[in-house]
C-alpha positions in Angstrom: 65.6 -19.6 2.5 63.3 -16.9 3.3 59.8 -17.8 4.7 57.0 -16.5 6.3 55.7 -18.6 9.0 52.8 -19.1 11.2 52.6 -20.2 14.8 49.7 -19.2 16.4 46.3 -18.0 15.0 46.1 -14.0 15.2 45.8 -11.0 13.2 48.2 -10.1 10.4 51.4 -9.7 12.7 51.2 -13.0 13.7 52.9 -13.7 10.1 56.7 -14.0 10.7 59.7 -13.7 8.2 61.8 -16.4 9.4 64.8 -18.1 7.8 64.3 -22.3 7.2 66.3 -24.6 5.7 65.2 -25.5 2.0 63.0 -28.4 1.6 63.7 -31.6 -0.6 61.6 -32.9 -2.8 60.3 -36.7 -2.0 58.8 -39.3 -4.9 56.3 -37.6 -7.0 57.8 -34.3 -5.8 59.3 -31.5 -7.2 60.8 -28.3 -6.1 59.8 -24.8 -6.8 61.5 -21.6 -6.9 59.1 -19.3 -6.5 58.7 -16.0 -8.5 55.9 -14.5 -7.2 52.5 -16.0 -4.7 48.7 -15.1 -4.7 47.6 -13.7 -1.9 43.8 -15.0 -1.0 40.5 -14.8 1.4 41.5 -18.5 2.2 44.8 -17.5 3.4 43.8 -15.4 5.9 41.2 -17.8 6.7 44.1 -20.0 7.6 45.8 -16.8 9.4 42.7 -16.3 11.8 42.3 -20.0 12.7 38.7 -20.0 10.8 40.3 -23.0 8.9 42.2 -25.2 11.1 46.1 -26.2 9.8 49.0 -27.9 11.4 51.3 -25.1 13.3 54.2 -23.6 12.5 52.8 -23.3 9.0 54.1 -21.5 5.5 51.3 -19.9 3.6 50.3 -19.7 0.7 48.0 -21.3 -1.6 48.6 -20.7 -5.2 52.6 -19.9 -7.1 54.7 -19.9 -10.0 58.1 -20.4 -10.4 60.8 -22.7 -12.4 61.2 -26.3 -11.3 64.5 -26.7 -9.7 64.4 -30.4 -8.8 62.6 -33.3 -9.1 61.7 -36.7 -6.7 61.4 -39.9 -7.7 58.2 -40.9 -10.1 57.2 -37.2 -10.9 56.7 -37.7 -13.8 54.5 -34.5 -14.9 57.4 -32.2 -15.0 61.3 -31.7 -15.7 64.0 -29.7 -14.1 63.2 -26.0 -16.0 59.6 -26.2 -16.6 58.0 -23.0 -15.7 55.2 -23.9 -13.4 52.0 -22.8 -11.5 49.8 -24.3 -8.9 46.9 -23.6 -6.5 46.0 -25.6 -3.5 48.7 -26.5 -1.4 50.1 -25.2 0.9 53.8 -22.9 1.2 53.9 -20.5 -1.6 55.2 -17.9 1.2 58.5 -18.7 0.6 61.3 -18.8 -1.8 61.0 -22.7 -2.5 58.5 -25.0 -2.0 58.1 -28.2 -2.6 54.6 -29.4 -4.5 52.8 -32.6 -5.5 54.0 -33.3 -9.3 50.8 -33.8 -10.2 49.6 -30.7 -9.1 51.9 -28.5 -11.4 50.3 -26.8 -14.5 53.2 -26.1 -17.2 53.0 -22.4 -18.2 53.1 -21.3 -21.8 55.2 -19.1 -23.5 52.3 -16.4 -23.8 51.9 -16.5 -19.8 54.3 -14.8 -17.1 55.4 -16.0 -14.1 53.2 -13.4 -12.1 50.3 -13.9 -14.6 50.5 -17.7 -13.9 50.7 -16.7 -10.1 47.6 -14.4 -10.2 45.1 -16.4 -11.9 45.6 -20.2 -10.7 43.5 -20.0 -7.5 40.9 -17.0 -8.4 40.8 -17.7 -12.4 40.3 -21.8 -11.7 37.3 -20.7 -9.2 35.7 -18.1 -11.5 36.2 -21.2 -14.3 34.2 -23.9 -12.1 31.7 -21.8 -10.4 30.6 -20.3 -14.4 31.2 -23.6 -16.4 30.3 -26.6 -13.8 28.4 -25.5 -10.3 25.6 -23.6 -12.5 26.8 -24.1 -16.3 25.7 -20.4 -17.1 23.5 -20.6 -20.5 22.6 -18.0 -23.4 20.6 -15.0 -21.7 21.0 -16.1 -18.3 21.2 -13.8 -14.8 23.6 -13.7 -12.5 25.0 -12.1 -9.5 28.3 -11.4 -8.8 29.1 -10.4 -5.3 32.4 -8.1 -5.3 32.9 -8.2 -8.8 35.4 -6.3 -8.7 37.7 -8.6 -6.6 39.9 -11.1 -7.9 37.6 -13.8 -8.5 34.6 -10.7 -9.7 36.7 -9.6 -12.0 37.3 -12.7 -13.4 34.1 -14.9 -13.6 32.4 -11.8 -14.9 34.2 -12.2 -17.7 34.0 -15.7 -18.3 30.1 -14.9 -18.0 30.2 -12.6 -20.4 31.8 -15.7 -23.0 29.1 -17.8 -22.6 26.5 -15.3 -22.7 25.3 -14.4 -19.6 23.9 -11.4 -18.1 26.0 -9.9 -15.7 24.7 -7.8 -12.6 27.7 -7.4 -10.3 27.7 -5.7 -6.7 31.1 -3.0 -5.8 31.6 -1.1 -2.6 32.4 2.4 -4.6 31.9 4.3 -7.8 35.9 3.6 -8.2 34.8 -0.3 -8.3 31.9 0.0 -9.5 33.3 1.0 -12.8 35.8 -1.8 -12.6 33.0 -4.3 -12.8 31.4 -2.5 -15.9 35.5 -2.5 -17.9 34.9 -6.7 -16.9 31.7 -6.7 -19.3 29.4 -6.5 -15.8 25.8 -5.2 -17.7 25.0 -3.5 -14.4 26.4 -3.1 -11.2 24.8 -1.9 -7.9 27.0 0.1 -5.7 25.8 -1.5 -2.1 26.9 1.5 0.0 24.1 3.7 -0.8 22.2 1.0 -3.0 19.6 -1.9 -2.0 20.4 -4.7 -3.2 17.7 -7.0 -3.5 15.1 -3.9 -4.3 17.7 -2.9 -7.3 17.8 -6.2 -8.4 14.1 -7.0 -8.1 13.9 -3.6 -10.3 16.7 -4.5 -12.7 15.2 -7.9 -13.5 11.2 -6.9 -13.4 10.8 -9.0 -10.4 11.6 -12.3 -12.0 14.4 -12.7 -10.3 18.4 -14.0 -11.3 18.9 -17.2 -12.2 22.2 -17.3 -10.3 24.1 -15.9 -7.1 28.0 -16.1 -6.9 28.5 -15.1 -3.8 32.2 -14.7 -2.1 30.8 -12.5 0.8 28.9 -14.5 3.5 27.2 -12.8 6.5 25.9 -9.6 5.1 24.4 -10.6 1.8 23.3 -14.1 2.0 19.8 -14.1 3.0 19.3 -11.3 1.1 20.4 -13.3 -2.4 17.8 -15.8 -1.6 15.0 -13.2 -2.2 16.2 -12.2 -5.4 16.6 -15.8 -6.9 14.4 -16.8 -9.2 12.2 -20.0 -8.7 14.8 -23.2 -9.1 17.6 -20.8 -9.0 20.9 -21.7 -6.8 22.6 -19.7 -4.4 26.5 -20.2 -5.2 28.2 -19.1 -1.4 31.9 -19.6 -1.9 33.0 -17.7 0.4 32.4 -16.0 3.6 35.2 -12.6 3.2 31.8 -10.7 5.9 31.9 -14.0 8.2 30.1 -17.2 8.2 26.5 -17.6 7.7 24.3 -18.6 10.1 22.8 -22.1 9.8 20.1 -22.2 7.7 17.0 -24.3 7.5 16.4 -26.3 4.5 12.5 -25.2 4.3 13.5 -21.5 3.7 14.8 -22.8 0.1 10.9 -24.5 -0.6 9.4 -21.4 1.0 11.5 -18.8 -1.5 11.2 -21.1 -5.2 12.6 -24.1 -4.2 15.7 -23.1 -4.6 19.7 -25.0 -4.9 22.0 -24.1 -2.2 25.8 -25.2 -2.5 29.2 -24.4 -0.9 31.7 -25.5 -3.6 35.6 -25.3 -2.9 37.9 -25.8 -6.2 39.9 -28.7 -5.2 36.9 -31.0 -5.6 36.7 -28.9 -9.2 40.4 -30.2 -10.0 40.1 -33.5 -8.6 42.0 -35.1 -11.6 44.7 -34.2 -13.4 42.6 -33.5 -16.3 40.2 -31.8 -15.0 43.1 -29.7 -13.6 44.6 -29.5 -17.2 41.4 -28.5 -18.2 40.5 -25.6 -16.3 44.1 -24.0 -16.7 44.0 -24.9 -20.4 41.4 -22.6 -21.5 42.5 -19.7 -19.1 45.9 -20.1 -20.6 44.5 -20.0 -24.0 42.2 -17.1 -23.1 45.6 -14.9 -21.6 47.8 -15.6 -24.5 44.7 -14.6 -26.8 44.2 -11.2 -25.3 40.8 -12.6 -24.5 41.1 -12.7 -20.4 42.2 -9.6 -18.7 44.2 -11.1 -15.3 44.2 -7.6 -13.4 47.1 -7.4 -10.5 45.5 -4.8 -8.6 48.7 -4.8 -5.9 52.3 -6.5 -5.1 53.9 -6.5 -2.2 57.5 -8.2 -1.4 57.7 -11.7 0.1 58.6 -9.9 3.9 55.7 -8.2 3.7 53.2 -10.6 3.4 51.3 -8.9 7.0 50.6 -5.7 4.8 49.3 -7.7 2.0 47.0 -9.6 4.0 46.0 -6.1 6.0 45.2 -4.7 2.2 43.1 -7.5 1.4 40.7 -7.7 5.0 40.3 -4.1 4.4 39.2 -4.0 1.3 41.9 -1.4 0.1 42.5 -3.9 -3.1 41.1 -4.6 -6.4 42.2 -7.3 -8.4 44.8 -9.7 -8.0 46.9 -9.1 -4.6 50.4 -11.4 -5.1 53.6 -11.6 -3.3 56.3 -11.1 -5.6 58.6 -13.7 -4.4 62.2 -13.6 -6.4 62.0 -9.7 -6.6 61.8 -9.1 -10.6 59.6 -12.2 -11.4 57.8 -11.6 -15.3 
């Protein structure tokens, strides 16, 4: 089968199409053939060595595909099943073989490339807006890069449960992106101050919230904009990693939350996994979630679709689109 591989840490043309014999699935197993693979921050994360993994490595976090075969005790799932996942490893490739347990079925209202483009970034835009800080009636939030694929997302799922919505783009082009999510406002940081147009926006009370998928470059500056008791959400780091804080900084600004949430400990169980997938599902086949696949790329060219997404040529969803006509 078709694979792309990693064997050292480098930039995107360290990613190599290679040929590799198809895996077998062991107890609690099953294999995948995959339709089509997200593309994500975490990814290249692995790519660049900022994230450690065993080497040679497939990539490739999050897929959909039809079950082809099971192992022993897996249980969760049949030969047929139309499947997603997010959170292990080896979606690059035209099988893979995935924990069981770790397979959502998809239903008839959701595609293969739908189920492949919301698993990772829909699951994390779920968490962060209904667990990390459950957002209430008439809450404020940030949304860093809201019109990424996670933005685009949890600024919808804001929306449903009543939040208000200010969401930071990179261009007018974005920017207006943000707003077709249901962002209420939505500061354009290349020629915009942040924290001076939020301080204005909210009548210096501050947002109650901060999502924030961007790291270096806006970090400190969310913590001046929070309001007191407010909790900066940093989960990710797409401008690099930020700088080691000291814990007085959050007495000193409102005695403020700080937390660095990952979405595996979000779908620990199976039913929280359920869960979480459930109400996206239901949301998709409603018309009442709006996945947008901003760009698809083929399986070989996995080095351009990670060169897309670190230069922040893509909006949306970026996915792979494995079996070349996946729905």
């Amino acid at each position: 089968m078709q694979a792309i591989r990693l064997h050292q840490p480098g930039s995107a043309d360290a990613l190599r199409v290679e040929q590799v014999p198809v895996p077998q699935p062991g107890p609690g197993e099953a294999l995948v053939r995959l339709g089509a693979a997200g593309v994500n921050f975490i990814d290249v994360y692995k790519r660049t060595g900022l994230y450690t993994v065993p080497l040679p490595a497939t990539l490739g976090e999050e897929g959909a595909g039809t079950v082809v075969a099971v192992g022993e005790a897996a249980a969760e799932v049949s030969v047929g099943d139309r499947v997603a996942w997010a959170g292990h490893m080896g979606a690059y490739a035209e099988f893979a073989v995935v924990p069981a347990a770790r397979l959502v079925p998809l239903p008839d209202g959701v595609s293969t490339r739908l189920g492949a483009a919301v698993m990772l970034q829909g699951m994390t835009a779920h968490y962060l807006a209904a667990s990390t800080w459950p957002l209430r009636e008439g809450d404020v939030c940030v949304v860093h890069a809201a019109a990424g694929g996670v933005g685009l997302l949890l600024t919808q799922i804001a929306k449903r449960r009543g939040a208000i919505v200010i969401g930071t783009a990179g261009s007018d082009e974005k920017a207006e992106l943000a707003r077709g999510a249901g962002a209420d406002e939505v500061i354009v940081y290349t020629r915009q101050d942040f924290a001076g147009e939020v301080e204005r926006l909210t009548d210096g009370r501050g947002v109650q919230v901060i999502y924030d998928s961007v790291g270096q470059t806006t970090f400190l500056a969310g913590l001046d904009v929070l309001a007191p008791r407010g909790m900066m959400v940093l989960f990710g780091q797409s401008s690099g990693s930020v700088l080691p804080v000291d814990p007085q900084l959050l007495n000193q600004k409102g005695s403020l939350f700080l937390t660095r949430p990952t979405l595996g400990h979000y779908v620990a169980t199976r039913d929280e996994l359920l869960w979480r997938a459930g109400e996206l599902f239901g949301w998709m086949a409603a018309g009442e979630l709006d996945v947008r696949i901003g760009a698809e790329f083929a399986l070989a060219d996995a080095a351009e679709a990670h060169r897309a997404l670190e230069g922040r040529r893509t909006t949306g969803k970026v996915l792979l689109n494995v079996s070349g006509g996946a729905e």
